[in-house]
N, C-alpha and C positions, 0 to 999 in steps of 0.2 A: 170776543176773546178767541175765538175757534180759528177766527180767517186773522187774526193776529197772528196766532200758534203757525199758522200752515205759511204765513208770509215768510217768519222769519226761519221756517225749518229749508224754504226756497233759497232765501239767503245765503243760509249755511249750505247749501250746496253747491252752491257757485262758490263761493271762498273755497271749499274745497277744491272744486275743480282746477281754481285760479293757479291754487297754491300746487297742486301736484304738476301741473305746468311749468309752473318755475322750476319747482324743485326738480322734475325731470331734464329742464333745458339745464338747472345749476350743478346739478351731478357731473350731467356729461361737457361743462368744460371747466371742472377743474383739470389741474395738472395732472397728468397720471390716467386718469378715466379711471374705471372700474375695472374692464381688464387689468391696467396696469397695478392696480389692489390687487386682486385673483392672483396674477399669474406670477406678480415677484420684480424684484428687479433684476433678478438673472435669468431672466425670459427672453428666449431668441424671438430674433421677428417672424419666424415661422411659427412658433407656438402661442406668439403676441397676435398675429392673424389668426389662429384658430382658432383663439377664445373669442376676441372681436365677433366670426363668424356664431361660434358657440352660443356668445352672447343675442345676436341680432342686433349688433351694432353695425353692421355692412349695408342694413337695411334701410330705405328711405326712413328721414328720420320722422314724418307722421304715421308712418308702419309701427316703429317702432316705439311711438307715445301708446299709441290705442294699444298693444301687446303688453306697456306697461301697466295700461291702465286694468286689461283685464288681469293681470295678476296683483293688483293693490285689490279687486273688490273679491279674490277669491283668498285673501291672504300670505299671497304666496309673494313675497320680498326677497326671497332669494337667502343664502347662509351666509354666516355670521364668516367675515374674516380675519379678527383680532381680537374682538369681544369677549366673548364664547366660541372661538374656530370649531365650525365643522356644525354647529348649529342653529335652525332655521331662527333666521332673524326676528321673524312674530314669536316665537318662542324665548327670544332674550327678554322681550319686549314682558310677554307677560308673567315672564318668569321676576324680573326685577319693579313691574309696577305697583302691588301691594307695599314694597320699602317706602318709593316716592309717595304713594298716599297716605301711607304710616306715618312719615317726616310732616308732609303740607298740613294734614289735620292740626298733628299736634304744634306747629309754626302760627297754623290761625287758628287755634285754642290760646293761644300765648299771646298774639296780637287783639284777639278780641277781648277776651277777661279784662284785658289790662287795660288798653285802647279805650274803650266806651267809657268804661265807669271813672278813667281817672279824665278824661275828655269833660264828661258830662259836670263832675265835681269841679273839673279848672275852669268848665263857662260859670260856674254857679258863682263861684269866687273869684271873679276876673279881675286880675290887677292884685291880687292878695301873693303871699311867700308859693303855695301850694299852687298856684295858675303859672307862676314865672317857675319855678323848679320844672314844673311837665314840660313847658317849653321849651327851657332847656335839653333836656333827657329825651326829648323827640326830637331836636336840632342834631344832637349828638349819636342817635339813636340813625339818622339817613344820611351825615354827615361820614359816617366809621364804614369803612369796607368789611364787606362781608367773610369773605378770608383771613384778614387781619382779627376781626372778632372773634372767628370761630376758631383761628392759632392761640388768640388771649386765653378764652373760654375753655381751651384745652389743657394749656401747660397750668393755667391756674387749679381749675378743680379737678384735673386729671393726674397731670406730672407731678404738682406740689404737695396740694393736699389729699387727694388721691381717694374724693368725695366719688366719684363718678366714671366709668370707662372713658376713654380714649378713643377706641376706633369700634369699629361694629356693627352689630345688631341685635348680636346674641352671644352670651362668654361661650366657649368650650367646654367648660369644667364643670358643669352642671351635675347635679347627684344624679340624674336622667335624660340621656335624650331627648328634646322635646319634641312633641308630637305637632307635624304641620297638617293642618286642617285648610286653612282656607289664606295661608301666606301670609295674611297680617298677626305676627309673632304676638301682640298683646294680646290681641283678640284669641289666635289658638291658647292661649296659655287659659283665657276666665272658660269657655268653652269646655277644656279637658280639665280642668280642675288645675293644671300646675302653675300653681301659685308662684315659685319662684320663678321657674320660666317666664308669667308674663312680666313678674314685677324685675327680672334682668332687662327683658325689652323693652320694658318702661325707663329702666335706666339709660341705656342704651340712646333712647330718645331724648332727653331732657336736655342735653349739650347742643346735637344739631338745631332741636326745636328754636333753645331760644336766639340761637345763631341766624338761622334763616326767617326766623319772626320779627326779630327788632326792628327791620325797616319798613314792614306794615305795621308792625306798633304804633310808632312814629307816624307814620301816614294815617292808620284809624283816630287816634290821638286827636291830632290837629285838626282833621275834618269834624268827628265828632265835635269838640271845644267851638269852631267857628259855625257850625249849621245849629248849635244852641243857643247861642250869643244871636244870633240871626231870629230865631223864631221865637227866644221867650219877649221878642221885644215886638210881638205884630199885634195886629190890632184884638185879634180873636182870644189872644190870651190875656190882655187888659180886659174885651169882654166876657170872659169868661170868671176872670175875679171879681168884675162887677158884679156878675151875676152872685156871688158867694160861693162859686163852687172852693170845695176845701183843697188842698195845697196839692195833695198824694195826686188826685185825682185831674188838676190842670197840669202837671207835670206829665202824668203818665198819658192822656188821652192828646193834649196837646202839643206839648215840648217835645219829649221822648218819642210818640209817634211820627210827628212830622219833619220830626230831627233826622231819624232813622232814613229818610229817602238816598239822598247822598251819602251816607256811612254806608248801604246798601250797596250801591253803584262801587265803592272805591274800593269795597271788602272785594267784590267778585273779580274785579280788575287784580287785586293783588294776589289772586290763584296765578296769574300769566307769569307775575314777576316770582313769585313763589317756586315755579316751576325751572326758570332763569337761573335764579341763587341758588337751588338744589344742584346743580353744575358745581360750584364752590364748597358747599359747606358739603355735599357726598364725597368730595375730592378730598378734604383736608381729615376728615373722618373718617374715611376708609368704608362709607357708608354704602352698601351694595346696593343702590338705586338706578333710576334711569337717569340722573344727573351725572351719575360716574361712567354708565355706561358711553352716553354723550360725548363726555372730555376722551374716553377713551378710542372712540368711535372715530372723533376729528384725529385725535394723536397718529391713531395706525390704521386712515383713509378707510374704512368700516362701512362702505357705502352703505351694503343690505341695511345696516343697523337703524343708519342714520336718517334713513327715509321712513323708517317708521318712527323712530323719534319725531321726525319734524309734522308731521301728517297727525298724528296724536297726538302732539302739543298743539296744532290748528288747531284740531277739533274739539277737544277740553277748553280750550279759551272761549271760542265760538260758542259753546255750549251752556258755557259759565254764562257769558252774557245772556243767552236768550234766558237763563232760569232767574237773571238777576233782575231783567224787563219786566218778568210774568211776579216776580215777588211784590214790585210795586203795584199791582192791582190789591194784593192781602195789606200793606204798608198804608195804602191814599188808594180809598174808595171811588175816590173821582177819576182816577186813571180808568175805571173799567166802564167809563161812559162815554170815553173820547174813540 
């Protein structure tokens, strides 16, 4: 398991490297460059070479990778120029990462509750009202754009009925101030005791979530439903009711566990698309995350911004995988002998 762990942390390192390659060759030829972000569009070409120079864009350009590269491992990405103007890029970054983790949690709390257990019930009754109904609702569930649902989800329970906020993370009008501890707004609220602070940022949540959730719904959904239909039907579980084991117990040790492998794999995969749609649903929600930052990043060329976005989103994916690899050795015993 150990020289498993340290292959794929190898791995992860070359993806890295790969990727800050591109991304450094893909910075410098968009339109504009980076100076031309910096310095404005009413930049002479004299003050347009300074910054260049400023920059160490004048420099051979593998001078200038390796220079970049020692400032990605010292944090240092350079300031923010439409995000947050005037500051340090790694500081937008983890100034707005606590929201996106706030949002994704609660997206696949929403996809999994729902996902597994109605999955699990539609293989049981395959072909019954309740197995075609799920089908449906997870057709229609990957089928609906993600903007489009989180506009519906809005003017419905926000603008009509006026069950839930609109935009946000946290109202203004609070009896208190709330006290930030550690950024993520629910969590400081159970922490400091303010009850209604957390239970506004719980509000708060509940519109994005199930906006940026529905299409791993859908995806947990389906997979679940087809790796149970698949496995209540092998041989081990025939053998295993031969045997008289009682019903709870071939469901849970055999079905349910061996189900789970692929529902595993396809959960951790939808942190990447998670990350993706938080672009959309922070947009339309006015959601102060790294997905808003993003749209805003492309909108007003935000180079600094946007190299830590991209680099951070490798990494969290990459990451996601290898934790979702090591899961199936706890999932199938057998994986930890290969």
């Amino acid at each position: 398991m150990l020289r498993y762990i340290v292959r794929r942390l190898i791995q992860l390192v070359v993806v890295m490297f790969v990727l800050s390659l591109l991304l450094f060759l893909w910075l410098r030829s968009l339109p504009g460059g980076p100076d031309s972000a910096i310095c404005g569009e009413r930049c002479t070409p004299d003050q347009r070479v300074a910054m260049r120079h400023a920059l160490g864009m004048d420099q051979p350009i593998w001078v200038q990778y390796f220079k970049y590269m020692g400032r990605v491992f010292t944090g240092n990405f350079g300031y923010s120029s439409g995000v947050e103007p005037g500051t340090p890029a790694i500081e937008v970054f983890l100034h707005r990462l606590p929201a996106t983790i706030e949002l994704t949690i609660g997206a696949l709390i929403f996809a999994i509750v729902l996902g597994i257990p109605l999955g699990y019930f539609a293989a049981r009754r395959k072909g019954g009202i309740f197995d075609n109904l799920g089908i449906i609702s997870s057709l229609v569930g990957i089928a609906i754009p993600v903007f489009f649902l989180a506009y519906l989800l809005k003017f419905v329970f926000a603008v009509k009925l006026g069950w839930l906020p609109d935009s946000g993370r946290q109202s203004t009008d609070l009896a208190q101030p709330a006290t930030r501890v550690t950024g993520f707004f629910v969590l400081d609220g159970l922490i400091t005791r303010e009850w209604d602070a957390s239970w506004d940022a719980f509000r708060h949540l509940i519109l994005p979530s199930i906006a940026l959730g529905t299409i791993p719904f859908a995806v947990i959904f389906r997979i679940t439903r087809s790796s149970v239909i698949d496995v209540q039907n092998e041989d081990y579980v025939r053998t295993a009711e031969a045997k008289g084991l009682t019903t709870q117990v071939i469901r849970r040790r055999h079905i349910l566990r061996n189900a789970m492998l692929p529902v595993v794999t396809v959960t951790g995969l939808q942190v990447g698309a998670l990350l993706a749609g938080a672009v959309l649903t922070e947009t339309v929600f006015a959601y102060p995350g790294l997905g808003q930052a993003t749209a805003i990043a492309f909108q007003l060329r935000d180079f600094a911004v946007l190299q830590v976005l991209v680099l951070a989103s490798a990494a969290t994916y990459t990451l996601v995988n290898l934790v979702v690899d090591l899961s199936y050795a706890l999932i199938d015993p057998r994986i930890r002998t290969r």
